[in-house]
C-alpha positions as CSV (number, residue, x, y, z in Angstrom):
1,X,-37.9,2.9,34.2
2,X,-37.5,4.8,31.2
3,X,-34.4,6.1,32.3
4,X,-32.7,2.7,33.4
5,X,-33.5,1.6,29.7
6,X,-31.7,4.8,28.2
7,X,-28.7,4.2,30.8
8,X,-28.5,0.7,29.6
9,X,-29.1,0.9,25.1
10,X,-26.5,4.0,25.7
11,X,-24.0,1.6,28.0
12,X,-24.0,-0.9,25.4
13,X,-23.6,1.3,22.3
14,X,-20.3,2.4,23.9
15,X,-19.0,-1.1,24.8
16,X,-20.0,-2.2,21.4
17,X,-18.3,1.0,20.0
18,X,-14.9,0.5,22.3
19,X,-14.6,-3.2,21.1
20,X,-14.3,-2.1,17.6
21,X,-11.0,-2.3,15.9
22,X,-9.8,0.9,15.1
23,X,-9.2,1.7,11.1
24,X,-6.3,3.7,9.6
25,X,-6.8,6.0,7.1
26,X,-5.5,4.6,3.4
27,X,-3.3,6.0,1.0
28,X,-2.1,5.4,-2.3
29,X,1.9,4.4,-3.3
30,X,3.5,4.8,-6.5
31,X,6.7,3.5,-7.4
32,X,8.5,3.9,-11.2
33,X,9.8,0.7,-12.0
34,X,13.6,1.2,-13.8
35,X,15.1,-1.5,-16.1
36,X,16.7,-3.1,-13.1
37,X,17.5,-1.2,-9.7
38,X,14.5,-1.9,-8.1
39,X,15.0,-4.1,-5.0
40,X,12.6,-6.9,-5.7
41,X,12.8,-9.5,-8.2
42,X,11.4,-9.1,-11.8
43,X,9.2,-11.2,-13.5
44,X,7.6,-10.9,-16.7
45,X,4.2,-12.4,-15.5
46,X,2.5,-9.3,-14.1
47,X,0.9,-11.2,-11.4
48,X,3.7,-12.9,-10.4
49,X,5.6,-9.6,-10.8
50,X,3.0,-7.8,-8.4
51,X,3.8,-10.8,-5.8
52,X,7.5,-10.3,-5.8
53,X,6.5,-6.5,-5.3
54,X,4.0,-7.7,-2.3
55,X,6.5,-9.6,-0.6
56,X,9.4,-7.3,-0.6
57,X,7.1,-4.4,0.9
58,X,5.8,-7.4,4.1
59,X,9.1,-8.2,4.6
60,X,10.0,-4.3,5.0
61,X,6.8,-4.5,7.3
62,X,4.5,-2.6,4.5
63,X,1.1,-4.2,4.3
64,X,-0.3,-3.8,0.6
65,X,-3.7,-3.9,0.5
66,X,-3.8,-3.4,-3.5
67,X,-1.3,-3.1,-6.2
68,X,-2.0,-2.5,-10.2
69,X,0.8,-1.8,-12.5
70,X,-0.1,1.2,-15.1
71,X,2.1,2.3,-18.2
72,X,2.1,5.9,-17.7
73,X,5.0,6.9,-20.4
74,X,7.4,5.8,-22.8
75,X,10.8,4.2,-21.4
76,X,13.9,6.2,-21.0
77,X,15.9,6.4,-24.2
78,X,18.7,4.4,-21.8
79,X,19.9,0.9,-21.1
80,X,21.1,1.8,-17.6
81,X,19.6,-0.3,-14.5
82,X,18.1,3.2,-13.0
83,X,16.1,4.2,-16.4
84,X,12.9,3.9,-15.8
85,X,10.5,1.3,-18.1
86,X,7.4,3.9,-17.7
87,X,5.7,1.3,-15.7
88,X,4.2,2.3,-12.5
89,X,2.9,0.3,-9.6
90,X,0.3,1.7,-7.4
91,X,-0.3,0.2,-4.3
92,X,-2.7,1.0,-1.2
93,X,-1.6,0.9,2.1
94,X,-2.0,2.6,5.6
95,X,-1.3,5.6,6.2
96,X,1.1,4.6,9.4
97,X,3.5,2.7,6.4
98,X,3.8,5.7,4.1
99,X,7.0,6.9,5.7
100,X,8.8,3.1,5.2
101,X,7.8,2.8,2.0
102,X,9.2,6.8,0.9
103,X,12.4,5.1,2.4
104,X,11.8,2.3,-0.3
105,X,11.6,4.6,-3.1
106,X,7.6,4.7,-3.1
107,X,5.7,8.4,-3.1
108,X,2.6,8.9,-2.1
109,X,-0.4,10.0,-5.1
């Protein structure tokens, strides 16, 4: 009896661990924001900014799961659309979506 009651809790701990959705690891992004190459649309509202910044990266198929914008630096002493505003966004994602977003100009922290 005892034995049919092991066989049976250990039958159901693997079908309850089987039916659970399977997690990927996390990682953080950062991306440099420039004066005005990057590809989504600026905004001066930082929320609305970090929206833009959401959007662009679903669209591309790059789930963010959190984004903050940090000042890390001063701006480039430049006026050029590639000179960088020494802004930063960091942005969490999965790990399986770090390669698409290197090839959108993120890096990983």
């Amino acid at each position: 009896m005892r034995t049919l009651v092991r066989i049976t809790l250990l039958s159901l701990l693997l079908v309850i661990g089987a039916s659970c959705k399977k997690r990927h690891a996390i990682v953080w992004i950062g991306y440099n924001e420039t004066r005005c190459a990057d590809k989504w649309e600026f905004n001066n509202n930082r929320e609305k900014l970090k929206q833009n910044v959401v959007a662009y990266c679903k669209s591309k198929g790059i789930a963010i799961y959190e984004i903050e914008i940090f000042i890390i630096g001063n701006a480039d002493a430049c006026f050029d659309c590639e000179c960088k505003t020494g802004r930063q966004f960091k942005c969490k994602i999965e790990n399986k979506d770090l390669e698409d977003a290197k090839t959108e100009g993120f890096f990983e922290l």
